[in-house]
C-alpha positions in Angstrom: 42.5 42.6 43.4 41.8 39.0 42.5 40.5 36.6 45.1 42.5 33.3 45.5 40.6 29.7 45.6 39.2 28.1 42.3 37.1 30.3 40.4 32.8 30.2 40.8 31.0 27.8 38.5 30.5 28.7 34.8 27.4 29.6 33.7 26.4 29.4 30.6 23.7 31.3 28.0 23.0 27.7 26.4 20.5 25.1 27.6 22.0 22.2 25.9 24.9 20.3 26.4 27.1 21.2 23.3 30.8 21.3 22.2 32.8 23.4 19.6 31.5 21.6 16.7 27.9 22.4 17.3 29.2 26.3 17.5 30.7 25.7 14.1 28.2 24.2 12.5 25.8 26.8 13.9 27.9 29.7 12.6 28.6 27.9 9.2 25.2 27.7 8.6 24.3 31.2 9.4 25.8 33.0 6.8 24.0 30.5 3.9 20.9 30.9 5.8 18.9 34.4 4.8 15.9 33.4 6.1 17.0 32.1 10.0 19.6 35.6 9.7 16.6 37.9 8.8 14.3 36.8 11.6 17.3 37.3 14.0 18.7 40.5 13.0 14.6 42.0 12.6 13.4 40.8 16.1 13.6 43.3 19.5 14.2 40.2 21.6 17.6 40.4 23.1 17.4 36.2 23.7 16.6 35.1 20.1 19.9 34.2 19.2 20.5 32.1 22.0 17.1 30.7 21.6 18.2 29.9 18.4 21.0 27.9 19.2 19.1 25.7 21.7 16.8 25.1 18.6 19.4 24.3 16.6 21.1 21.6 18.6 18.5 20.2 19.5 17.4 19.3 15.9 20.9 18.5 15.1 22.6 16.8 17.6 22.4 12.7 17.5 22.3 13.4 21.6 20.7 15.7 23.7 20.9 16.8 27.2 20.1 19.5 28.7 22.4 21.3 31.2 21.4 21.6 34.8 19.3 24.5 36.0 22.0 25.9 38.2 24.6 25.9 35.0 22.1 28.1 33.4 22.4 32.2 33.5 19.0 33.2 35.4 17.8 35.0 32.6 18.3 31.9 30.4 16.8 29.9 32.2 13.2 29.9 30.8 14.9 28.6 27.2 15.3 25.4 29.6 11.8 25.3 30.6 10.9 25.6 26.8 13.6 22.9 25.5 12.7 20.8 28.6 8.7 20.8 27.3 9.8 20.6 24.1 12.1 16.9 24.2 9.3 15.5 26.2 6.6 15.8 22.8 6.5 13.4 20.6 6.4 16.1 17.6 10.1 17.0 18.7 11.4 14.0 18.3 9.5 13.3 14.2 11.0 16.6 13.3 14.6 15.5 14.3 14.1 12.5 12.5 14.4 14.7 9.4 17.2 17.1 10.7 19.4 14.9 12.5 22.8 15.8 12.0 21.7 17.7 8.6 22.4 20.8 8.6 20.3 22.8 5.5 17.6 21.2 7.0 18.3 21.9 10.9 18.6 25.6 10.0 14.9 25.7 8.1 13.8 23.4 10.8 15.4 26.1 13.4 13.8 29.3 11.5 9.8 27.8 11.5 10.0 27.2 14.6 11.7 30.2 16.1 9.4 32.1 14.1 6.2 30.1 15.7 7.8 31.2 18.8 8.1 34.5 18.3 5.0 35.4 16.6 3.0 33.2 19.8 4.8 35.3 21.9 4.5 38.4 19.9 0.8 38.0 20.5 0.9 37.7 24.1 2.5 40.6 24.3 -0.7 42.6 22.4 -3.4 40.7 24.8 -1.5 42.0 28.1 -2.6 45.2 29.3 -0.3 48.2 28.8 1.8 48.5 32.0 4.5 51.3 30.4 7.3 50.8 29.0 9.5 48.2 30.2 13.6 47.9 30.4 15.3 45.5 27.8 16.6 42.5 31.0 12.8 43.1 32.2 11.6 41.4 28.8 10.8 38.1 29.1 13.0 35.9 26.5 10.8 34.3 23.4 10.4 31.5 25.1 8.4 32.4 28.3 5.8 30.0 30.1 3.1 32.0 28.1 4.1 29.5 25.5 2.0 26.8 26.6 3.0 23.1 25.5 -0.3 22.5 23.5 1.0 25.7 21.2 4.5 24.5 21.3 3.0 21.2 19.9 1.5 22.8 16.8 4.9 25.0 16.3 6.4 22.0 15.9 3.7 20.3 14.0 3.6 22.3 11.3 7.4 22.8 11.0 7.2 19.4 10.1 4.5 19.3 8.3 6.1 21.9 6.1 9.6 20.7 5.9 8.8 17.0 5.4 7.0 17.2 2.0 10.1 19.9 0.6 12.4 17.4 1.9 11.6 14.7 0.2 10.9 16.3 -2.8 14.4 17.9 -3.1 15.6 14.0 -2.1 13.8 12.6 -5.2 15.0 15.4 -7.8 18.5 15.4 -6.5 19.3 12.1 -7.7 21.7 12.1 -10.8 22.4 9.2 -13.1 22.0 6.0 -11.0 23.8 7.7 -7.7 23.0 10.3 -5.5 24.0 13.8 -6.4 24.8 15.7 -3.2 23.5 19.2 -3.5 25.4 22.4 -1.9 24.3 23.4 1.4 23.2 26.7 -0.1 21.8 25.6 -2.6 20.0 23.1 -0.7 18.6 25.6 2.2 17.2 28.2 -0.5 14.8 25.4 -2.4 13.6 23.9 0.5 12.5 27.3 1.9 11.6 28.3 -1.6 8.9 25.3 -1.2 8.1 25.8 2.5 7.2 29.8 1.5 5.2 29.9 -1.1 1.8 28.0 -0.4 1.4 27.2 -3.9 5.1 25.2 -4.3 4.1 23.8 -1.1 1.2 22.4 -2.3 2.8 21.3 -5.7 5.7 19.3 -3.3 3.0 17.9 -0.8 0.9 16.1 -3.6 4.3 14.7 -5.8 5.3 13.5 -2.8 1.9 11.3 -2.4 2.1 10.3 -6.2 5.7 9.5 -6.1 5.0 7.0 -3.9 2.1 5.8 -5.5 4.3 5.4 -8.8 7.1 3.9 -7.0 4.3 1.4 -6.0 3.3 0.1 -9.1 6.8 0.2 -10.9 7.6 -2.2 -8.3 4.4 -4.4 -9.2 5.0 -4.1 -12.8 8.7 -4.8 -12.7 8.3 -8.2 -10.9 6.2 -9.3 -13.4 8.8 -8.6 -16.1 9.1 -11.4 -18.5 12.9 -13.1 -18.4 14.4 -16.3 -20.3 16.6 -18.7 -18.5 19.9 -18.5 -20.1 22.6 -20.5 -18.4 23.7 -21.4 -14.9 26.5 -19.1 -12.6 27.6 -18.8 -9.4 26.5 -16.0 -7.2 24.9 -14.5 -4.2 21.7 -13.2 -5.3 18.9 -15.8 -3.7 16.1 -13.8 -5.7 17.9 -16.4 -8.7 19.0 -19.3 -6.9 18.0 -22.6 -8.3 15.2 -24.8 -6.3 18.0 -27.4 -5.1 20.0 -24.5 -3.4 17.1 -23.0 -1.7 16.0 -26.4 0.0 18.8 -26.2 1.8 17.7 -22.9 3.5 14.7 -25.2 4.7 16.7 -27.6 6.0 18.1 -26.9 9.7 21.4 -29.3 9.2 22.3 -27.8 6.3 21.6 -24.5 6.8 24.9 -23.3 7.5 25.9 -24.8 4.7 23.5 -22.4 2.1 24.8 -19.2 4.5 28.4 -19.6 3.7 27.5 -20.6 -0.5 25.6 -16.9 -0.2 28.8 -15.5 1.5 30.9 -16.5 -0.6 28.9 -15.9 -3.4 29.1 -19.7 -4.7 25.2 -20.4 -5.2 24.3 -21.7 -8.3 22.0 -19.0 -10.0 19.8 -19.2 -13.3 21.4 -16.3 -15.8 18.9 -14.2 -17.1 18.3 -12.5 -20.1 15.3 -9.7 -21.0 15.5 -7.9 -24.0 15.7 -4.1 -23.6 13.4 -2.0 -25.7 14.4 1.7 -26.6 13.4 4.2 -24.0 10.6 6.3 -25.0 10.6 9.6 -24.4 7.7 11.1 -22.9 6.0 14.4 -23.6 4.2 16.6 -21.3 1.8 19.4 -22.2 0.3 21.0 -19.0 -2.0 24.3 -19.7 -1.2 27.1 -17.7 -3.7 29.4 -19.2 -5.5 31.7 -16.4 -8.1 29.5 -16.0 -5.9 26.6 -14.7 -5.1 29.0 -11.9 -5.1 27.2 -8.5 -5.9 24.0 -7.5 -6.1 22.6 -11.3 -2.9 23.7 -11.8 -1.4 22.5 -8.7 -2.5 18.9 -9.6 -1.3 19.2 -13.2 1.8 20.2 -12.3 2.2 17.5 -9.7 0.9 14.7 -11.6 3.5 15.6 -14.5 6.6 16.1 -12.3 5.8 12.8 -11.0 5.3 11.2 -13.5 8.7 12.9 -15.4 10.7 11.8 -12.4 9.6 8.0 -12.7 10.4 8.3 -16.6 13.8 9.5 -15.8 14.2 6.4 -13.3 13.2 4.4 -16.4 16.2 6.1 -18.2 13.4 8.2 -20.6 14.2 11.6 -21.3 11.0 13.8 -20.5 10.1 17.3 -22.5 7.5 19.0 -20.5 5.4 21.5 -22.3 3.8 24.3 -21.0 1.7 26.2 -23.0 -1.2 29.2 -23.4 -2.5 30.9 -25.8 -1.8 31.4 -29.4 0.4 34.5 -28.6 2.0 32.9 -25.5 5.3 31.3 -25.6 5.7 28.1 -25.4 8.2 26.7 -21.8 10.1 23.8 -22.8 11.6 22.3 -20.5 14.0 19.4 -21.5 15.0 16.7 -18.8 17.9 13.8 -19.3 18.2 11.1 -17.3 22.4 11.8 -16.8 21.3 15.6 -15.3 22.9 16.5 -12.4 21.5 17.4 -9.3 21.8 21.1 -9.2 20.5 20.9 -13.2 17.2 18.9 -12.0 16.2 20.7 -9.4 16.7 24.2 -11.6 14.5 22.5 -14.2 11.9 21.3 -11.4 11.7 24.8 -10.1 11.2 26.3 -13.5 7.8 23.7 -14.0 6.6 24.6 -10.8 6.9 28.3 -10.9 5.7 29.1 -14.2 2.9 30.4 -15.4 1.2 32.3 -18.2 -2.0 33.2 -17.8 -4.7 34.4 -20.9 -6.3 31.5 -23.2 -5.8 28.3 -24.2 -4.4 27.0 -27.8 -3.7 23.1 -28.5 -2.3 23.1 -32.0 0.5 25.2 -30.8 2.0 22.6 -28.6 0.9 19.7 -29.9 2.7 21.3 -33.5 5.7 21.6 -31.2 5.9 17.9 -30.2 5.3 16.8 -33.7 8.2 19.1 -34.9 10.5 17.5 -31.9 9.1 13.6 -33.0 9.7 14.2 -36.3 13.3 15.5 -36.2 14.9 12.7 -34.1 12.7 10.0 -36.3 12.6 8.1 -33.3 9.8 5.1 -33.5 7.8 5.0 -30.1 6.9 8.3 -27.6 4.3 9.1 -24.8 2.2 12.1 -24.5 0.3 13.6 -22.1 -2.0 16.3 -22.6 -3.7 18.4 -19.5 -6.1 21.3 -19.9 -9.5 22.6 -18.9 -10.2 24.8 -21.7 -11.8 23.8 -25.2 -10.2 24.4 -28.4 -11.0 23.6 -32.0 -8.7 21.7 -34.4 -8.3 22.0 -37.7 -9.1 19.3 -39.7 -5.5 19.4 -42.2 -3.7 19.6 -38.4 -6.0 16.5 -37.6 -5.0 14.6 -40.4 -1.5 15.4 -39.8 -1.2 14.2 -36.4 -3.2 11.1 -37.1 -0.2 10.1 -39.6 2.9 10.9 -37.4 1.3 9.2 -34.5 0.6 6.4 -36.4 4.5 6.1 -38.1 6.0 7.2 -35.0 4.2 5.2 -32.7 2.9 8.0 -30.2 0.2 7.3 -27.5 -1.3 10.1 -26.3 -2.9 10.5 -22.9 -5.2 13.2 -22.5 -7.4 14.8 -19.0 -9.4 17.3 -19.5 -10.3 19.3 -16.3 -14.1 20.6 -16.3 -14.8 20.0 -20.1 -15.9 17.5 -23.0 -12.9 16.2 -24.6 -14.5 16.7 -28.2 -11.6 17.5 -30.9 -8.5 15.5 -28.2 -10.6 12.1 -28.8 -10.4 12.2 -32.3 -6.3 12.2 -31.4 -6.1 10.1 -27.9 -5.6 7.0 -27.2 -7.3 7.5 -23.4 -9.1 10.3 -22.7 -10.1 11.3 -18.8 -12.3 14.2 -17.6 -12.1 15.0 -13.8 -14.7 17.4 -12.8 -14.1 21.3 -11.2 -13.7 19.5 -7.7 -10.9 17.1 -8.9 -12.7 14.3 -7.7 -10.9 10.8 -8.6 -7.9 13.3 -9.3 -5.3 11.4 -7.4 -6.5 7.9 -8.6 -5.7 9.2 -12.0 -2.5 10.7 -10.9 -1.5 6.8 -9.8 -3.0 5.4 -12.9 -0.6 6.9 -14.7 2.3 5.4 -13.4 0.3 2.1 -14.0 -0.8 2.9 -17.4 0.9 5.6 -18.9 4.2 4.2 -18.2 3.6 0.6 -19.6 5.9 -0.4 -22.2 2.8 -2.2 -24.0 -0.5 0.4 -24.3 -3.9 -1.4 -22.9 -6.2 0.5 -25.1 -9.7 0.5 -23.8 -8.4 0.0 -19.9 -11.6 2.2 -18.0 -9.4 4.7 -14.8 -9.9 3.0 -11.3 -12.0 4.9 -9.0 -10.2 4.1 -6.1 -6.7 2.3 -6.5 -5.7 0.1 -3.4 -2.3 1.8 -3.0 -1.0 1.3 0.8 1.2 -0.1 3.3 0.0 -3.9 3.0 1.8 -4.1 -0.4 5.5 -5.1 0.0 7.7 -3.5 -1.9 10.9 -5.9 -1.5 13.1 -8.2 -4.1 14.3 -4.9 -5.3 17.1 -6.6 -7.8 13.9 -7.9 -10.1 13.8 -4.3 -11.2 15.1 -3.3 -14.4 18.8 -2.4 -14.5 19.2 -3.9 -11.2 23.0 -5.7 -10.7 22.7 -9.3 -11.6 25.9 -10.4 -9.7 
């Protein structure tokens, strides 16, 4: 028989303060999310699943409060202890700044770190002494006070660490044709943990994330020294173009109002510009993935050229990347466009960055292929760039070949050699680079690139910085000098 009077407090199995649409989202995700659902259904630990709800709001939700220890089952009770520890570190809160109401990236987020949990705890349970067997509600929960805050601080450490770099990467190849291409969920969830997984992908996304930015750097530099004529006068709101007589009134305090409202309502009087647009160029990238490049020269190739593909493609140049072995081997051509898709760009990154042959190394095999590719579109002005560590004779009638087509076609050629004498590529290359086994100076001629490669206009004879001063201190603002930008 029931007992009157208004029922006991609720008690809940969650530690933070949620509502239905954190539920949903948790259980939407699930199902699209194999890795988070294997580590759940694999563990013997009855609390993982609530544990992993905790996680999951607190990397998601733009709020978070934890409920009060007495709202708490008993048994749940040290997931608050853990969440409690865990909002108070610093590494918590730069993990959520990736996560944030995000959900392909809450649920990876969610899955490291449950996992870090689990294995810490995992070997806690090895170092105790046996005591025999234990009853299920005796176990403590993954997130026990064995988890000491200085380990929960590298957990989430390294889930950052790791999610950061496949983030961005994903970001920067998900962009279509001058807007942002919004990737499925799904879709989304499986590369980034694609790139989080495998070491090698990891470190592939870690470094073009470094040389993006270094690229991004000196586009910026280059673009504001762009070369316009003065055309005519308008009326606008971009200040960047506003004649001299317009911005003194910015300086002046009484009149100052007066240049505010002319920007609002777009009524400044602006210099028109005009720049000439030359043809894109499309770039060509031959990356060696014979068994020798194995490892960390191969990492570095293929970062170097997916950076440097996806400023080309920001330029509007279509990019070919090459990826070639020996005689025998197949050649990988991958084609990119600048109006691909998201979902198409990032199947094409993936396919660069998990390929590989192995065996020797042959150069007038792909070389042969960009000449064929040059010669049938007849198009007047290309880029190539050439990475290998092997050495490789070339025949003097292919020589003489190549010399004419790059000459009528207009094709620089960039070649890095990795551990070798360039001997037969100089006869060919317009710059030639050697880095050493070690890589040293390897990401100073990553950036160069960007700075050189790139250039409309080649600089023959330009030596590669040891050291470029890529950082913070250089601003990177009047964005609407860059090409393309909107002229209002």
């Amino acid at each position: 028989m029931e007992g009157f009077g208004p029922a006991g407090p609720a008690v809940s199995k969650s530690t933070v303060v949620h509502d239905p649409f954190d539920e949903e989202a948790f259980e939407g995700i699930l199902p699209r999310a194999p890795g988070l659902r294997l580590l759940l259904d694999e563990t013997d630990h009855p609390y993982a699943r609530e544990l992993a709800f905790d996680l999951f709001c607190s990397f998601y939700k733009y709020f978070i409060k934890l409920l009060s220890p007495e709202s708490v089952a008993p048994e749940y009770r040290r997931h608050r202890d853990l969440m409690r520890r865990a909002l108070d570190l610093r590494e918590h809160e730069k993990l959520r700044a990736l996560t944030r109401l995000k959900s392909p990236e809450t649920a990876l987020a969610t899955e490291l770190v449950l996992d870090g949990l689990l294995r810490n705890l995992a070997r806690a349970e090895e170092a105790e002494p046996p005591s025999g067997p234990r009853r299920e509600e005796e176990r403590a929960p993954p997130d026990s006070s064995e988890t000491a805050s200085e380990r929960l601080r590298e957990i989430l450490r390294d889930a950052r660490d790791h999610l950061q770099h496949a983030v961005e990467l994903v970001a920067a190849w998900s962009q279509g044709a001058g807007q942002e291409t919004r990737l499925p969920g799904e879709l989304k969830l499986r590369l980034m943990r694609d790139l989080v997984r495998d070491p090698r992908l990891q470190r592939i996304a870690q470094l073009f994330a470094r040389y993006r930015r270094f690229g991004m750097q000196e586009r910026d530099l280059r673009a504001l020294r762009t070369v316009r004529e003065v055309v005519d006068f308008v009326q606008g709101g971009d200040v960047a173009r506003a004649l001299a007589g317009e911005l003194s009134s910015f300086a002046m305090e009484e009149r100052e109002d007066l240049f505010y409202a002319k920007v609002v309502t777009r009524s400044l009087l602006l210099y028109e510009l005009w720049r000439q647009e030359a043809e894109p160029r499309p770039v060509y990238l031959c990356v060696d993935n014979s068994g020798s490049m194995a490892g960390d020269k191969e990492i570095w190739a293929k970062a170097s050229a997916l950076s440097l593909a996806h400023l080309a493609l920001s330029h509007r140049r279509p990019v070919e990347v090459v990826l070639f072995g020996d005689v025998a081997d197949p050649l990988r051509v991958v084609p990119m466009a600048p109006e691909d898709d998201g979902p198409t760009r990032m199947s094409k990154l993936m396919d660069v960055a998990t390929y590989f042959l192995g065996g020797g190394t042959d150069f007038v095999k792909p070389l042969s292929h960009v000449l064929d590719r040059i010669e049938s579109h007849a198009h007047v002005g290309n880029d190539l760039l050439f990475v290998s560590d092997g050495l490789c004779p070339i025949p003097d009638d292919f020589l003489r070949r190549f010399r004419e087509a790059k000459a009528r076609y207009d094709l620089r050629m960039t070649s890095v050699l990795v551990g070798e004498d360039p001997q037969s590529l100089t006869a060919i290359s317009d710059h030639v680079h050697t880095l050493d086994e070690a890589l040293e100076e390897a990401e100073a001629l990553a950036a160069h690139f960007a700075s050189a490669f790139l250039e409309r206009t080649p600089e023959r004879g330009v030596p590669t910085p040891h050291r470029l001063k890529v950082g913070r201190e250089t601003p990177l603002l009047f964005d609407h000098f860059l090409p393309g930008a909107d002229e209002g």
